[in-house]
C-alpha positions in Angstrom: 3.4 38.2 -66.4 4.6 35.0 -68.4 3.9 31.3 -66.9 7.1 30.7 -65.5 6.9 33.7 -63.3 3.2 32.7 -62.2 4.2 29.5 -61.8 7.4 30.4 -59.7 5.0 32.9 -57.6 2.6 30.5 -56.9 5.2 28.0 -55.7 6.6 30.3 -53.9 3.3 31.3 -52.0 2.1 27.6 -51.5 5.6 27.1 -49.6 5.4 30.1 -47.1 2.6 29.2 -46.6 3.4 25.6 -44.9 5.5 27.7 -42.9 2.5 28.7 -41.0 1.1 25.1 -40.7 0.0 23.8 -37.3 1.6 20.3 -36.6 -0.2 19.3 -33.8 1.4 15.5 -33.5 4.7 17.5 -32.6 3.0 19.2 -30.1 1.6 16.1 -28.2 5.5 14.7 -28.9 6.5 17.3 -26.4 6.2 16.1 -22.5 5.0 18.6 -19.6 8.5 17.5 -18.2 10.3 19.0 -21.4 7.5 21.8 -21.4 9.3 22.6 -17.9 13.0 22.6 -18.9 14.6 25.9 -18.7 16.2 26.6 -22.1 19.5 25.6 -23.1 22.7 27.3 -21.8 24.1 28.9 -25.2 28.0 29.0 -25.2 30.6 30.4 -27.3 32.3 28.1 -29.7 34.9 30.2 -30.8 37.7 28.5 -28.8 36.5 25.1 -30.2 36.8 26.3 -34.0 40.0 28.3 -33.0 41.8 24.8 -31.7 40.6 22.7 -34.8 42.4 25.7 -37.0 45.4 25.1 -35.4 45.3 21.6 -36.4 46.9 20.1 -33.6 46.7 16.6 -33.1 48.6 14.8 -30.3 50.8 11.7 -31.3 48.4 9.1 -30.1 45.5 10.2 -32.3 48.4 10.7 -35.0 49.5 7.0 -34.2 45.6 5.6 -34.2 44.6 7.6 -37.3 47.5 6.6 -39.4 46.7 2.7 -38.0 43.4 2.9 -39.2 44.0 4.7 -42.3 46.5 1.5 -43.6 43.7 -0.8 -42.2 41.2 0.7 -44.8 44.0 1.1 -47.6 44.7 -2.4 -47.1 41.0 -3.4 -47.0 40.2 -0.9 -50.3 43.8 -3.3 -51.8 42.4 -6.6 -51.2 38.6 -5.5 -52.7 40.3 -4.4 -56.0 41.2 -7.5 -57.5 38.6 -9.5 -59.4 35.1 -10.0 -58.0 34.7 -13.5 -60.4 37.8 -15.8 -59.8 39.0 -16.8 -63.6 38.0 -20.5 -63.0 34.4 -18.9 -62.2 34.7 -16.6 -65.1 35.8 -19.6 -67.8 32.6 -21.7 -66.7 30.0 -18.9 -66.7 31.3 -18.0 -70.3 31.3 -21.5 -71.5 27.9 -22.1 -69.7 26.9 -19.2 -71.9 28.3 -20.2 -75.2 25.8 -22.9 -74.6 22.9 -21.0 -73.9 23.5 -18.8 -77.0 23.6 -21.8 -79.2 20.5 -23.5 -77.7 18.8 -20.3 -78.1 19.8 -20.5 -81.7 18.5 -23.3 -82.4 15.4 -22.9 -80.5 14.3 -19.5 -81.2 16.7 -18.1 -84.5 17.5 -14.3 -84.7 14.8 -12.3 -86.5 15.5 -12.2 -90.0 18.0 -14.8 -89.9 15.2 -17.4 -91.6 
């Protein structure tokens, strides 16, 4: 058997076997009262997937969806412009036309001396 397979099968062993780990701080999570509860009522959903395939929406959700959608169209518009204003953007790039000359003089390239 090569290392990979060992490897994989011992993985695979170490994992089932947390499947069989006691959690006993879930068990104390549980109440008597929830101890007591009868089980859930399972029902058929069937006739809830069935409606959503017919895709039938009625004209106020239509109206309400459509609303919001050009709210968050407008909102996506108004964030795609610039994030720095171009009087902002002038000033940091001058500030740093400074900088880079200070740190010329101050501290040269390697190799440059």
């Amino acid at each position: 058997m090569t290392t990979n397979y060992r490897s994989a099968l011992l993985l695979l062993v170490a994992l089932s076997l947390t499947g069989c780990a006691r959690f006993p701080e879930l068990d104390k999570a549980i109440t008597e009262e929830g101890k007591a509860a009868p089980e859930p009522v399972l029902v058929d959903n069937r006739p809830l997937i069935s409606a959503a395939a017919t895709g039938s929406v009625d004209t106020t959700t239509r109206s309400s969806l459509q609303s919001r959608a050009a709210t968050l169209q407008a909102r996506s518009t108004a964030l795609a412009g610039p994030v720095i204003d171009p009087a902002e953007l002038a000033e940091i790039e001058a500030a740093h036309g400074r900088l880079r000359a200070e740190t010329g003089r101050v501290a040269p390239e390697p190799g440059t001396r």
